[in-house]
C-alpha positions, 0 to 999 in steps of 0.5 A, spaced: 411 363 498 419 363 497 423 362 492 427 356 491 435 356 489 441 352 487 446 352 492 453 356 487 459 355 488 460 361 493 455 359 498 459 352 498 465 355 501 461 359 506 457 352 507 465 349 509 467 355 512 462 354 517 462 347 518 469 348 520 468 354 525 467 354 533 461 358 532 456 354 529 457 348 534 453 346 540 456 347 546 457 338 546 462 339 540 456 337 534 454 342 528 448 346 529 444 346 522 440 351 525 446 356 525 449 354 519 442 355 516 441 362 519 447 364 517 447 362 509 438 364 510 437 357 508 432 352 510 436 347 514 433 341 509 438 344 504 444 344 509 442 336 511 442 334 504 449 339 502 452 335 507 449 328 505 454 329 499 460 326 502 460 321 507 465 324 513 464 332 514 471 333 514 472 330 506 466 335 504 470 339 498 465 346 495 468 344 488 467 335 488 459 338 490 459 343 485 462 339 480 457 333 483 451 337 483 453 339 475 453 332 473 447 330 476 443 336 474 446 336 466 443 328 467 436 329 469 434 335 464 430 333 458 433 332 451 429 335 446 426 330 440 429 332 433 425 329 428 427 328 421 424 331 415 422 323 413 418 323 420 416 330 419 413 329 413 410 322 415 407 326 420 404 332 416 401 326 412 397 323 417 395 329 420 392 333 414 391 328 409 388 322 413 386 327 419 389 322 424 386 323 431 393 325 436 392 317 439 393 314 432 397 318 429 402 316 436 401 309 434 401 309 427 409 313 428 410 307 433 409 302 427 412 306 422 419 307 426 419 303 431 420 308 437 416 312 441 413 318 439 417 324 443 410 327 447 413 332 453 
């Protein structure tokens, strides 16, 4: 099976590199994608969504999609909950001393504090 990887910055400047050449276009004047795939040993997939970033392929900038791929990555990755002592001991309470099953212990901090319980 093949290993997945995030395009780096040097790959973009490779993609661009390459975007502008005479080698990696049809005899019609158009881009060949398998070329440019071949040469970066990458799936074509990935050279059609890299250039999807930017609406004309002469305004693709390696730096505005790192910086665009940053931004979009630092937004989609998941916030770990940071409990309180308050909820901390509300939990260990309902827990251990009224042996609360996950379902109601779920529901019970959704009473107690108004928000849902952080579940991954």
């Amino acid at each position: 099976m093949r290993k997945f990887k995030h395009l780096i910055f040097d790959e973009r400047n490779l993609f661009k590199d390459l975007l502008l050449s005479d080698t990696c276009k049809k005899k019609n004047g158009t881009i060949n994608l398998s070329e440019i795939a071949r040469q970066m040993n990458r799936g074509i997939n990935t050279v059609k969504r890299e250039i999807k970033r930017f609406k004309n392929i002469q305004d693709y900038k390696p730096s505005d999609a790192h910086k665009d791929y940053k931004q979009k990555r630092k937004k989609c990755i998941k916030k770990i909950p940071e409990f309180t002592k308050e909820k901390l001991d509300f939990i260990k309470t309902r827990f251990n001393k009224y042996h609360d099953t996950p379902e109601q212990l779920i529901y019970r901090y959704f009473i107690e504090f108004g928000i849902k319980f952080p579940a991954c």
